[in-house]
C-alpha positions as CSV (number, residue, x, y, z in Angstrom):
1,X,-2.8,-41.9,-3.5
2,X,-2.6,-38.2,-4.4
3,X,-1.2,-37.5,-8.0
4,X,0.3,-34.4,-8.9
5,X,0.3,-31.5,-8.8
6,X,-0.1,-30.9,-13.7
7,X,0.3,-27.5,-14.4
8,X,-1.4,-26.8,-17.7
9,X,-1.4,-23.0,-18.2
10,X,-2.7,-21.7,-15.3
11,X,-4.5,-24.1,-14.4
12,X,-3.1,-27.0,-11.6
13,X,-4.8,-30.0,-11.4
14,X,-4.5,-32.9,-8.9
15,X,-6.0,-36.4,-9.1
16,X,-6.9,-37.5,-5.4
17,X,-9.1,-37.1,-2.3
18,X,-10.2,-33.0,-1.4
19,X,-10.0,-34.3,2.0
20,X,-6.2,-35.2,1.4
21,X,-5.1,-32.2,-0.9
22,X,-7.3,-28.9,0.4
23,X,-5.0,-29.0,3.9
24,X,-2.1,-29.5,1.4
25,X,-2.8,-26.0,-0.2
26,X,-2.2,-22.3,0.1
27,X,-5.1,-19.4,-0.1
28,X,-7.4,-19.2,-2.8
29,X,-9.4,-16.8,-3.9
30,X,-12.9,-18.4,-4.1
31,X,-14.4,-22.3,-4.4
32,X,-16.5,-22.8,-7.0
33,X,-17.8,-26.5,-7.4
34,X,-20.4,-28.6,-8.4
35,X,-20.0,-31.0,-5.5
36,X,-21.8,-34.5,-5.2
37,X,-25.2,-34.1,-4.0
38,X,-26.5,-34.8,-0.2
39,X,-30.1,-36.8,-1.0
40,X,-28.6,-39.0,-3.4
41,X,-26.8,-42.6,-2.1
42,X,-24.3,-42.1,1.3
43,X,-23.0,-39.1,3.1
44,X,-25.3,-37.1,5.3
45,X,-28.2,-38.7,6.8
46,X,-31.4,-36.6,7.1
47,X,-33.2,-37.5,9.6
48,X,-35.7,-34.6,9.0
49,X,-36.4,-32.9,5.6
50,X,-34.9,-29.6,5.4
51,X,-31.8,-30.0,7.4
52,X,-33.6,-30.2,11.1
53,X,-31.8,-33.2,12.9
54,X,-29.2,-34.2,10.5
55,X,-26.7,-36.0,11.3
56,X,-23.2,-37.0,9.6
57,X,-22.1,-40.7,9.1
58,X,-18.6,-41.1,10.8
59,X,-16.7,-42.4,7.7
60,X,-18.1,-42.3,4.1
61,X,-17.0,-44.6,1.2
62,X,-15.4,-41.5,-0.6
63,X,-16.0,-37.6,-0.5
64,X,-15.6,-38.2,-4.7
65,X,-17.7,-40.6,-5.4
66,X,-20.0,-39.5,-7.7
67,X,-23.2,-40.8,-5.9
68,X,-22.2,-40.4,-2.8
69,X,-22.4,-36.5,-1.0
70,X,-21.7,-35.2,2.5
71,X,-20.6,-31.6,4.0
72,X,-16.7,-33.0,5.0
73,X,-15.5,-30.8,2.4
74,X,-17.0,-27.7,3.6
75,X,-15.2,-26.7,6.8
76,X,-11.8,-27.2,4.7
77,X,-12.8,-25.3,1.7
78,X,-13.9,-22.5,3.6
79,X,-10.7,-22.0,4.9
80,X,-9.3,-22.1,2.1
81,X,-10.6,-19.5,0.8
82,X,-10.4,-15.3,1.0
83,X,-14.0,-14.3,-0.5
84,X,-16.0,-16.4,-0.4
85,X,-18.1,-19.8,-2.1
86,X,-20.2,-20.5,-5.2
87,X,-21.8,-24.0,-4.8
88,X,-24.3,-26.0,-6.9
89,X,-27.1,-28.2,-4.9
90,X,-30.4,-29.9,-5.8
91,X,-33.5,-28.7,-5.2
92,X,-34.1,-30.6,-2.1
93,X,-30.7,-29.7,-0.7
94,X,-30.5,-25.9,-0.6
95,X,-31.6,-25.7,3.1
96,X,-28.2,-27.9,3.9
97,X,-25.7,-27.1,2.0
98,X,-26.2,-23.0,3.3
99,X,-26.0,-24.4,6.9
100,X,-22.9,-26.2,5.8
101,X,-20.9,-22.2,5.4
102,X,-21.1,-19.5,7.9
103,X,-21.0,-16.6,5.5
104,X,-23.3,-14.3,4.3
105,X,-25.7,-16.1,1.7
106,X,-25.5,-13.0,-1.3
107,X,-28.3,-14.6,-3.3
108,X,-29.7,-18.0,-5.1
109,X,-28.8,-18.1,-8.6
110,X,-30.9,-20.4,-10.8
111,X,-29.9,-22.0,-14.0
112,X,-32.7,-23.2,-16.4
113,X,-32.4,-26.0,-17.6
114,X,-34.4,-25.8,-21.1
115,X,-33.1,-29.1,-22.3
116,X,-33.9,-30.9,-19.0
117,X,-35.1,-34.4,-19.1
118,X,-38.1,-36.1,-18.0
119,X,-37.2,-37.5,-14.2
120,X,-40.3,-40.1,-14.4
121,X,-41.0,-41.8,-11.1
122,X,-44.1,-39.7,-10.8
123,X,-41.7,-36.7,-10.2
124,X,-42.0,-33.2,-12.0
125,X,-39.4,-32.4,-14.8
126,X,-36.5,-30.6,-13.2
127,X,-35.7,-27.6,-14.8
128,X,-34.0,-25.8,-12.5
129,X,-31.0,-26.5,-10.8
130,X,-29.2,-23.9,-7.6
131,X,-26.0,-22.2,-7.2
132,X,-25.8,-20.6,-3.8
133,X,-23.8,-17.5,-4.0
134,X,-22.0,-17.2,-0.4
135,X,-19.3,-14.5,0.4
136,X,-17.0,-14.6,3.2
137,X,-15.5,-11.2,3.2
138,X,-15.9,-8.2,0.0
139,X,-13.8,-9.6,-2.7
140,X,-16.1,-11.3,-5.8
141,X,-17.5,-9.2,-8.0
142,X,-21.2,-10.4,-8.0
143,X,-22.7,-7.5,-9.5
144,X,-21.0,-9.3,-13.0
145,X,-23.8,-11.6,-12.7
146,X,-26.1,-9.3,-13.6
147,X,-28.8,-12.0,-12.8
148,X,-29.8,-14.3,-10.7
149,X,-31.2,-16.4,-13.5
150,X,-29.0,-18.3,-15.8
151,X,-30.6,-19.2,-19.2
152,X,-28.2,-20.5,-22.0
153,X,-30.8,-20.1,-24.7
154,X,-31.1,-23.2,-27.3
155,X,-28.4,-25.8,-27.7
156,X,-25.6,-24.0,-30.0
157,X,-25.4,-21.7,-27.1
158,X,-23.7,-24.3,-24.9
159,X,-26.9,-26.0,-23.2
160,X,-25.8,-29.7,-21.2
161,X,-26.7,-31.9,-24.3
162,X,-24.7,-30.1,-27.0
163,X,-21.3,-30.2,-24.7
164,X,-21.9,-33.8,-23.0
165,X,-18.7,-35.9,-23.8
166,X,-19.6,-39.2,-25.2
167,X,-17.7,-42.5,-25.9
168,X,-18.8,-45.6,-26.7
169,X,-22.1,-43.7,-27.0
170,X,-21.9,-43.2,-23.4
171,X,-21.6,-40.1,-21.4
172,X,-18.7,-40.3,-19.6
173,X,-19.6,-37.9,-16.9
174,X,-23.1,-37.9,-15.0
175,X,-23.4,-34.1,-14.4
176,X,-21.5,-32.0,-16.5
177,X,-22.4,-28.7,-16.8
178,X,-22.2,-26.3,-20.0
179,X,-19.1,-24.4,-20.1
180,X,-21.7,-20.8,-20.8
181,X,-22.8,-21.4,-17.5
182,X,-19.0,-21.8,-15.5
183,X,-18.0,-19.1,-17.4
184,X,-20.8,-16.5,-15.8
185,X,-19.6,-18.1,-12.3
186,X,-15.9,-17.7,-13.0
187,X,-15.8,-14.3,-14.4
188,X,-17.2,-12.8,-11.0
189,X,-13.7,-13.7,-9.4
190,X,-10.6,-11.6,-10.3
191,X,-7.9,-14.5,-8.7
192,X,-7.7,-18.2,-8.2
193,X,-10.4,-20.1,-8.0
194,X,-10.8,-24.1,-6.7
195,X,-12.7,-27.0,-8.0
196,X,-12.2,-29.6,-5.0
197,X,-14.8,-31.5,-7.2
198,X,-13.2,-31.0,-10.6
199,X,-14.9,-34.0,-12.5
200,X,-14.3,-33.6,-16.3
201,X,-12.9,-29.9,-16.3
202,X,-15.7,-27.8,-17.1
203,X,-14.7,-24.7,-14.5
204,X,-11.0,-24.9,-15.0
205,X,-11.8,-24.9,-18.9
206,X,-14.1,-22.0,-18.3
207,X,-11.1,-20.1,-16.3
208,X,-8.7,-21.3,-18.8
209,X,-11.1,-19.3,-21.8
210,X,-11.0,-16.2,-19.4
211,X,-7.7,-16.6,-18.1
212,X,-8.3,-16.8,-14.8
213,X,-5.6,-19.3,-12.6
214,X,-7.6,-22.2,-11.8
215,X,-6.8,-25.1,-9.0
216,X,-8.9,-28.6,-9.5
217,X,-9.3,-31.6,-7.5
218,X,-10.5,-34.9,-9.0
219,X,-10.9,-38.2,-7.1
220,X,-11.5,-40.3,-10.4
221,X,-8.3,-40.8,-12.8
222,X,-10.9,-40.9,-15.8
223,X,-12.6,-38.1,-14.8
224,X,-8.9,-36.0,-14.4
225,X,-7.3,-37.3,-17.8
226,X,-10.3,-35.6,-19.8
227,X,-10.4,-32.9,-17.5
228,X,-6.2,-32.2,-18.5
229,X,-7.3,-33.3,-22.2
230,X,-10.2,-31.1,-22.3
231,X,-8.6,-27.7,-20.0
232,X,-5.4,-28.5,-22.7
233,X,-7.6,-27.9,-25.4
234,X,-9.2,-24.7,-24.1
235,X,-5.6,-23.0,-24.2
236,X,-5.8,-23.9,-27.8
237,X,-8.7,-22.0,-29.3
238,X,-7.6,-19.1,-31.2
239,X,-9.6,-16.9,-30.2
240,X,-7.9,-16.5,-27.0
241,X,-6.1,-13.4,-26.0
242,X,-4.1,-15.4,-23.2
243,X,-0.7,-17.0,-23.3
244,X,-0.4,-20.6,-24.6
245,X,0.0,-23.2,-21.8
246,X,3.5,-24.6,-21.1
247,X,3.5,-29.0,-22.1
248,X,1.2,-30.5,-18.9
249,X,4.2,-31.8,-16.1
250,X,3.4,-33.9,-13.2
251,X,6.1,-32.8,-11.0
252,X,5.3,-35.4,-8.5
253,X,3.9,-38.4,-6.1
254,X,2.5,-37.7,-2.8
């Protein structure tokens, strides 16, 4: 069952399946998600490394679930939007999630992750982590980047562990990613921008800080109630130079 649409601010947010709600929407200006990541458990079977072969499973257990991953959401999304796509992978999954758009691949943005932890399992440490930069037609401003490497420098600055929301002593999201970093990705779009992979907030809280109108999609209800707590709270600051959000409605069930 799809929940909403709650309008905080700028920012709409639904609580659902992408699959469901993307078809549901109008134009947007650019996607820019974390999605769930192929390699992991589900979703897109590989049948050779690097994308060669694959093939996708007919039905998987959920597009949100937050082990699962396949490319269903891709061909939706990309309608969707005007200009163009700005998607985190894995290392082992850049080859195909680019084959998943037909747009021009702009660059590979890195973000280094200082604070990474140990993987074990006689892997290297991963510090590194992809964002491929794709554009559909001119209309994101990626010369804002300035670089294709993203370094939030020490902790304070915003790095994973500082920002991680605990309870219980538990994180309560697997891959949240500092706000510094969604804020360098949102700032190179002028318009709307959508999250079909919302999780706890942390791009529609960076387009909240730079006022930017945001759309999210969140399959987990735990995930989306700290996503509206935490984008609520990002109208708040007072250091921002945007107008104060309007009390969160659901206007309804669909």
């Amino acid at each position: 069952m799809t929940v909403g649409p709650v309008q905080i601010g700028d920012c709409t947010l639904y609580q659902g399946d992408c699959l469901e709600i993307m078809p549901t929407l109008g134009k947007v200006d650019a996607v820019v998600t974390d999605p769930p990541y192929v390699g992991l458990v589900g979703g897109e079977d590989k049948a050779v490394f690097g994308g060669v072969g694959r093939r996708k499973r007919g039905q998987d257990i959920s597009v949100g679930d937050p082990w699962a991953a396949s490319y269903q959401w891709a061909d939706v999304a990309w309608s969707k939007c005007r200009y163009g796509i700005i998607v985190f992978c894995g290392n082992r999954g850049v080859a195909e999630t680019i084959a998943a758009f037909v747009g021009k691949l702009i660059c590979i943005v890195t973000w280094h992750k200082v604070n990474a932890a140990p993987t074990g399992k006689n892997l290297p440490r991963y510090t590194t982590e992809h964002i491929l930069c794709i554009a559909k037609m001119p209309g994101i401003k990626w010369d804002r980047l300035g670089s294709t490497l993203i370094n939030v420098p020490g902790l304070p600055a915003g790095c994973f562990a500082s920002e991680r929301i605990v309870i219980g002593g538990k994180s309560v999201h697997p891959t949240q990613k500092p706000i510094a970093v969604m804020e360098q990705l949102v700032r190179l779009v002028d318009g709307v921008t959508l999250d079909p992979f919302m999780g706890s907030g942390t791009t529609g809280v960076a387009c909240a800080k730079l006022g930017r109108k945001f759309i999210g999609i969140e399959l987990e209800p735990k995930y989306f109630d700290i996503a509206c707590k935490r984008i609520e709270d990002a109208y708040k600051q007072p250091d921002l130079f945007i107008e104060p959000p309007k009390k969160a409605v659901q206007n309804k069930l669909l």
